[in-house]
C-alpha positions as CSV (number, residue, x, y, z in Angstrom):
1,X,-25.3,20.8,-61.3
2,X,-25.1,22.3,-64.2
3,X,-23.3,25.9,-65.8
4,X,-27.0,27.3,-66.2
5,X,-27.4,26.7,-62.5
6,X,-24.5,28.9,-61.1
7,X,-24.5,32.6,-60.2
8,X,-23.0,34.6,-63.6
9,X,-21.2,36.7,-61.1
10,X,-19.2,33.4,-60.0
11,X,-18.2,32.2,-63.1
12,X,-14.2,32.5,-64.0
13,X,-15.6,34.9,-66.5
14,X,-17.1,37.5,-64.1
15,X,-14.1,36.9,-61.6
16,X,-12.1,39.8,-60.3
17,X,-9.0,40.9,-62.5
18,X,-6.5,40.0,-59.8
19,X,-7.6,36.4,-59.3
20,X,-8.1,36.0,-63.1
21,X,-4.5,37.0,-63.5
22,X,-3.1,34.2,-61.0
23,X,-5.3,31.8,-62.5
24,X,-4.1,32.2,-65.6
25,X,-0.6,33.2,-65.2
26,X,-0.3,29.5,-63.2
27,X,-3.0,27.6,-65.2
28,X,-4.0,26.6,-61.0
29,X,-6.9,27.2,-59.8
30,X,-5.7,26.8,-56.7
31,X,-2.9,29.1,-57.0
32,X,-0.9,30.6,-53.6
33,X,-2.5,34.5,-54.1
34,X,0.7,35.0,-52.1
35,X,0.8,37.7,-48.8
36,X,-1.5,41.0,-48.5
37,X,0.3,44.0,-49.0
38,X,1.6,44.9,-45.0
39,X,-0.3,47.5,-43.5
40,X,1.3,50.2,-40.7
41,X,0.2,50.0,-37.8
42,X,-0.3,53.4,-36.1
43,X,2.8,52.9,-33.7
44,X,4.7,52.1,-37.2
45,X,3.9,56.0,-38.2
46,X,3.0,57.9,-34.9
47,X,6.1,57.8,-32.2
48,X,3.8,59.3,-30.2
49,X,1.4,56.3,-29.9
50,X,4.5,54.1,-29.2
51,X,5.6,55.7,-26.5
52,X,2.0,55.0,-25.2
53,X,2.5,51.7,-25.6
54,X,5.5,51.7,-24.6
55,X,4.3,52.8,-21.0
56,X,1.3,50.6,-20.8
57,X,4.0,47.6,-21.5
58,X,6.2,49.3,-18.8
59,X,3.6,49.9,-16.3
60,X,2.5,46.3,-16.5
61,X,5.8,44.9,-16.1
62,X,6.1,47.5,-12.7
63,X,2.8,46.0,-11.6
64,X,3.9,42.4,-12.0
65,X,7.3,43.6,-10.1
66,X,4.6,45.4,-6.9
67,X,2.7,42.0,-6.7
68,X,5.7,39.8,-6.4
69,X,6.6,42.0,-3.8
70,X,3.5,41.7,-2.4
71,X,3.5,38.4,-2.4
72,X,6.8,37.9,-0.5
73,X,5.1,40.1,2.1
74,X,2.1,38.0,2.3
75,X,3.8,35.5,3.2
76,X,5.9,36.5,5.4
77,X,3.9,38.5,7.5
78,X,0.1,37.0,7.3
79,X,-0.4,34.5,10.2
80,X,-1.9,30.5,8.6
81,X,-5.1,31.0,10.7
82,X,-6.1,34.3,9.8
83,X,-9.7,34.2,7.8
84,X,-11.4,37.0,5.8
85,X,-14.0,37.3,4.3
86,X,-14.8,37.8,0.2
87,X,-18.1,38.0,-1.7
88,X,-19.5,35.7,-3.1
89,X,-16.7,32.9,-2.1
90,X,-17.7,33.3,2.1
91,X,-15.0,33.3,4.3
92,X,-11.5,31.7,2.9
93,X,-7.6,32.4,4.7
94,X,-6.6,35.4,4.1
95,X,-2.4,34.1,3.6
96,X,-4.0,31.5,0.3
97,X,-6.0,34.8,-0.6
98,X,-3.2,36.9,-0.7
99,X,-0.7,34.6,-2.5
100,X,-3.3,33.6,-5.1
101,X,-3.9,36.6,-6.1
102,X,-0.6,38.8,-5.9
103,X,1.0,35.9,-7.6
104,X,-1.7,35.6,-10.3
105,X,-1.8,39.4,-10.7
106,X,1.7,39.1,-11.1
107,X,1.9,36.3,-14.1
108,X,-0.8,38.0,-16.1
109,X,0.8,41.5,-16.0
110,X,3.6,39.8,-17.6
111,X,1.8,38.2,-20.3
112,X,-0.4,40.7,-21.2
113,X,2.9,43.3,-21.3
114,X,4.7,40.7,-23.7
115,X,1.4,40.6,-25.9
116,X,0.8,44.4,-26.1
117,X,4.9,44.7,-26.4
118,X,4.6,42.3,-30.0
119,X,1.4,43.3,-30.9
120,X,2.1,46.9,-31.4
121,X,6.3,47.6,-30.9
122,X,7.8,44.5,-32.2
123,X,7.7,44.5,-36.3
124,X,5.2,42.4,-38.0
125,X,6.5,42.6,-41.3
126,X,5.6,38.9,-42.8
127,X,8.7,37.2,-44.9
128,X,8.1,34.5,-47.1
129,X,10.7,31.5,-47.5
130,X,11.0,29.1,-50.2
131,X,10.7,25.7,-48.7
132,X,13.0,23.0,-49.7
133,X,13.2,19.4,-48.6
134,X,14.8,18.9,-45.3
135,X,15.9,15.1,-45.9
136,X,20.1,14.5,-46.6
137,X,21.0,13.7,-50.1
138,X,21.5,9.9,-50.6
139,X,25.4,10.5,-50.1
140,X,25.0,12.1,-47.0
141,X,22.9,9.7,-45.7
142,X,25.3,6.7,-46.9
143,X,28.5,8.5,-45.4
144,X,27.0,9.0,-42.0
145,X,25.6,5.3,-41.7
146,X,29.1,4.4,-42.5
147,X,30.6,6.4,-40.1
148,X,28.3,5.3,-37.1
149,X,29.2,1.7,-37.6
150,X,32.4,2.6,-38.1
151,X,32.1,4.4,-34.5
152,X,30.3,1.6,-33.0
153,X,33.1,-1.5,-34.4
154,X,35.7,1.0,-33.3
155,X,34.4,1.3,-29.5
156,X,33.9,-2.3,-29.2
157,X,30.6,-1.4,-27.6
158,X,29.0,-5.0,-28.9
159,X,32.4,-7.0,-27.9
160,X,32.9,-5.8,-24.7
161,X,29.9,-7.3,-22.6
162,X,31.4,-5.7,-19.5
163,X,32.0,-2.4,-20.3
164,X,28.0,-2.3,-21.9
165,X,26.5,-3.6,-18.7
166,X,28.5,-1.9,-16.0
167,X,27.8,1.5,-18.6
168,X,24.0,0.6,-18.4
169,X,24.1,-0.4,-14.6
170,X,25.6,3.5,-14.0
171,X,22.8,5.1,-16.2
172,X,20.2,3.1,-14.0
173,X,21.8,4.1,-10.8
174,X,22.4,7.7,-11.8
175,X,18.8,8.8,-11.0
176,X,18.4,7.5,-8.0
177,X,20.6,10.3,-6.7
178,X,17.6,13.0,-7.5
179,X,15.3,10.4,-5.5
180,X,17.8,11.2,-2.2
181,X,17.4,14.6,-2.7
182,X,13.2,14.8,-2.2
183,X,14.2,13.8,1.4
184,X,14.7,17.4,2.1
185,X,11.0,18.6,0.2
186,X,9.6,18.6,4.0
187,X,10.9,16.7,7.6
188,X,10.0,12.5,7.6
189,X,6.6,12.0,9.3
190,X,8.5,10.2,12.0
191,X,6.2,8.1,14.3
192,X,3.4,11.1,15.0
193,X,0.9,9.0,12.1
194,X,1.2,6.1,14.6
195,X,0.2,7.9,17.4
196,X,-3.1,10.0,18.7
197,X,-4.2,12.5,21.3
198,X,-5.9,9.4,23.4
199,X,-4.1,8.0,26.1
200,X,-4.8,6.0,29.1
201,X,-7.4,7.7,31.4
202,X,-8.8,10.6,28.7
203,X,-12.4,10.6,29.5
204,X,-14.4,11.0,26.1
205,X,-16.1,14.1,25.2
206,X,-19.0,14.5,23.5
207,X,-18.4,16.9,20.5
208,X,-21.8,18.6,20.3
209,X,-22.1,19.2,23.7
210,X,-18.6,19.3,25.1
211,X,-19.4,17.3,28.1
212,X,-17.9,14.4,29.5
213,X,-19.9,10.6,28.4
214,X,-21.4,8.3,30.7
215,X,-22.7,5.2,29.6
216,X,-26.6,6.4,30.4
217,X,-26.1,9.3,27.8
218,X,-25.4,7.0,24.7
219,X,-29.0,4.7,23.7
220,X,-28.6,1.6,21.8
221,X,-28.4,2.4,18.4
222,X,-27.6,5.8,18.4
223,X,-24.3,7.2,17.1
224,X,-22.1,10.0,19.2
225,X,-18.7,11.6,18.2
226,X,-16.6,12.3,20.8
227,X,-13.0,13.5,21.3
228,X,-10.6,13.2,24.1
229,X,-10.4,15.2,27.0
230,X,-8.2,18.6,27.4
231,X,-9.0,19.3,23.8
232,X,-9.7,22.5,22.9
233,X,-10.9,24.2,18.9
234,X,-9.1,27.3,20.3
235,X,-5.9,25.2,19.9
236,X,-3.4,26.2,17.5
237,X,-3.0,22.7,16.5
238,X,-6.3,21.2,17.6
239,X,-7.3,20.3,13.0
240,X,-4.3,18.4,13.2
241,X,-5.1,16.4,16.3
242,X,-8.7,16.2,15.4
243,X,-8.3,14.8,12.1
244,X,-6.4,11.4,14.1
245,X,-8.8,11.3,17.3
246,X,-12.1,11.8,15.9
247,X,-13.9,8.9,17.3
248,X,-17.4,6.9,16.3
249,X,-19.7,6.2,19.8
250,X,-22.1,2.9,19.2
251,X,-23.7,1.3,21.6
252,X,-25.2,-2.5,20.6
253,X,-26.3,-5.2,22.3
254,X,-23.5,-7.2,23.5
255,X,-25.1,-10.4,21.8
256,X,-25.0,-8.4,18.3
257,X,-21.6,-8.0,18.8
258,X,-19.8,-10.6,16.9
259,X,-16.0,-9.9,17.4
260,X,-14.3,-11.4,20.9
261,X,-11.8,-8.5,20.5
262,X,-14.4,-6.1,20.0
263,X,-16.6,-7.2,23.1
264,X,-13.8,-7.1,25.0
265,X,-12.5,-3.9,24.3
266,X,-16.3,-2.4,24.7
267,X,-18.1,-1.4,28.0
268,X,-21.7,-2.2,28.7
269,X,-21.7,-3.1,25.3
270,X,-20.6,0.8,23.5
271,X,-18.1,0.7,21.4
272,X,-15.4,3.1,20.5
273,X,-14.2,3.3,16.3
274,X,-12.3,5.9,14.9
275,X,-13.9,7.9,12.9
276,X,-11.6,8.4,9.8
277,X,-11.8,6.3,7.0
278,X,-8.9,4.1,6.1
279,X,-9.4,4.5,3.0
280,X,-8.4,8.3,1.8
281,X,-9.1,9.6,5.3
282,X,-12.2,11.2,4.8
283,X,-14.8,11.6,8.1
284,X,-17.5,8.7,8.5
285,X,-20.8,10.0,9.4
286,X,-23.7,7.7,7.8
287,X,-25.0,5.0,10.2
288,X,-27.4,2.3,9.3
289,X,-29.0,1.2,12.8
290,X,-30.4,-2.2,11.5
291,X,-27.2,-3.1,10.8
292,X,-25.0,-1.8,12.3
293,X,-23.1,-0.9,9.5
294,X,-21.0,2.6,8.8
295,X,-20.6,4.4,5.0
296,X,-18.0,6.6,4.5
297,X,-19.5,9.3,2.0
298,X,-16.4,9.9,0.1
299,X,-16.2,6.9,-2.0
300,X,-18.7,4.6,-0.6
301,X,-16.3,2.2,2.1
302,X,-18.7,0.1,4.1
303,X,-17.9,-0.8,7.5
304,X,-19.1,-3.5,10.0
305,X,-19.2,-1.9,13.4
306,X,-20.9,-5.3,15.0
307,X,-18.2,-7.5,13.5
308,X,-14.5,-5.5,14.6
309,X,-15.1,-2.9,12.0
310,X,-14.2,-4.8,9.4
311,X,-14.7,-3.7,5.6
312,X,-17.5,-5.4,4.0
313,X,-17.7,-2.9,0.7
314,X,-15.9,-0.6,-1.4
315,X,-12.0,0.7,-1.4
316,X,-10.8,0.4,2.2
317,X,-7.9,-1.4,2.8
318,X,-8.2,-2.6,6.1
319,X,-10.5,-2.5,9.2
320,X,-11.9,0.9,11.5
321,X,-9.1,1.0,14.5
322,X,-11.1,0.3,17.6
323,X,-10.3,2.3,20.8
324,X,-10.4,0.1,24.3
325,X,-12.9,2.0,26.4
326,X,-14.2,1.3,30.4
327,X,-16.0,3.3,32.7
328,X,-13.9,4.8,35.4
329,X,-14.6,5.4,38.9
330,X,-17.2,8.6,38.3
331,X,-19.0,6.6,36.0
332,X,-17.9,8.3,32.7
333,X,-16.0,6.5,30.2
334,X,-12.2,6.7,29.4
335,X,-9.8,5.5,27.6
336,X,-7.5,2.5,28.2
337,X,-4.8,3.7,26.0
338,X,-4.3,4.9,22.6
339,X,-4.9,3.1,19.4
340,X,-3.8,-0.1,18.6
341,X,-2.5,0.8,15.3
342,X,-2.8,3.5,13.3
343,X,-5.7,5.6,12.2
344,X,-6.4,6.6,8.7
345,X,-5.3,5.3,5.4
346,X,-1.7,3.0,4.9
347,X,1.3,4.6,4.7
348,X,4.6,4.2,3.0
349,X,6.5,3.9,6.6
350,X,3.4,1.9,8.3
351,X,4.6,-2.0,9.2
């Protein structure tokens, strides 16, 4: 491109006098124009309109103080099964609710009063330093590497092989202390992960209907959740126990059933699985009748319920816990006992 193609008004020639001036006073084109003259701001010349500010910084900071308070009360006084409900979320607890928000409200009031405080009270008058180079002259830098090995011939650090590995044994070990200490974040698990609600002589329940199972009321190929009996949704702590007994109903042919164990522990050829994956825990619900073969929808685990629930695809680390089942006396079916290990994923104290 050539001079003839460029605007006149944005040649060097029709530039503004102040550019002009640092252009040729530094022969750079590229010159630092250096900072804009400061402006006030209208707290800088009105005290009036600080003091304004300085109550909307004030009241924010009370705010923040009222929603840490309640907070506290929140939590202190909300019960952990309370729901309410809030447009457009649906129905949430009310204690999370609460605690999110006071404790969010409370946050942001903070912030915002620190903003408002620097953006009008606080001075923002810009200085300009010179910079120079932050590197030691070449003396400097001489003396102190002289002076460290000096240091490190004087402390014997690279003779004495004892005194470095015993040092570097204490460092490791140090740490290890802080690891003790997350034994108090919550109480062990103890053995309540090896253990369920089902026990000897628990009749299962059907979940949709809430009555008792007899062998007649499950078809072959059909899949039935039940739970065991004497529990109630009312219960405070029925999630918890849920969440461990949840149990998968099948009923197959016994000659489909390939597993001794299995066929042994079944009655009239139903079969009893629990129902939580052992993989992250998540509830298995997808059945594939041909077969006979279980999908946890979470990340895809794939389940042999013909074969002792073993895992024939996907993350799962070991097989479905099957539950011994017979039919008792009335003709409904029971329980034999709990689980022979435990349900669920692996855990750090399972052995």
């Amino acid at each position: 491109m050539s001079s003839q193609d460029i605007p006149e008004e944005t040649l060097p020639s029709k530039q503004g006098d102040a550019h002009q001036g640092v252009a040729a006073t530094s022969g750079d084109p590229f010159a630092d124009p250096g900072i804009p003259p400061h402006e006030p701001r209208i707290q800088d010349i009105d005290e009036r309109a600080a003091q304004r500010s300085e109550r909307v910084v004030a009241f924010l900071f009370l705010l923040s103080m009222l929603a840490t308070v309640g907070f506290i009360a929140a939590y202190v006084t909300l019960p952990v099964d309370k729901s309410i409900y809030v447009f457009p979320i649906g129905h949430i607890s009310a204690l999370n609710f609460s605690l999110g928000l006071t404790l969010g409200v409370a946050l942001f009031c903070i912030g915002a009063g620190a903003v408002h405080w620097a953006r009008t009270l606080m001075s923002d008058v810009e200085h300009a330093d010179d910079r120079h180079p932050i590197e030691a002259d070449p003396e400097v830098k001489a003396k102190v590497m002289a002076d460290f090995a000096q240091g490190a011939e004087e402390s014997t650090f690279g003779r004495r092989k004892l005194l470095r590995n015993t040092m570097f044994g204490a460092l490791a070990m140090v740490p290890l202390s802080g690891v003790v200490l997350l034994r108090d974040l919550g109480p062990l698990p103890g053995t309540k992960l090896r253990k369920t609600a089902w026990s000897e002589g628990k009749m299962l329940i059907n979940q949709n209907t809430m009555q008792p199972l007899r062998p007649e009321d499950i078809a072959v190929g059909s899949l039935t959740f039940a739970m065991p009996e004497g529990m109630k949704e009312e219960d405070h702590d029925f999630q918890q126990e849920i969440a461990k007994a949840a149990l998968m109903i099948i009923r197959l042919q016994p000659e489909n059933i390939k597993d001794k164990r299995e066929l042994d522990w079944s009655a009239d050829g139903i079969v009893a699985f629990s129902k939580i994956c052992t993989h992250v825990g998540c509830p298995i619900s997808l059945y594939e009748q041909q077969t006979h073969h279980v999908l946890c929808p979470c990340h895809q685990s794939t389940f042999d319920l013909s074969d002792g629930g073993r895992v024939i695809f996907g993350p799962a680390g070991h097989a479905l816990p099957q539950l011994r089942i017979k039919v008792n006396d009335k003709g409904y079916l029971e329980a034999m006992g709990d689980f022979a290990e435990p349900v669920g994923p692996a855990f750090w104290e399972r052995g």
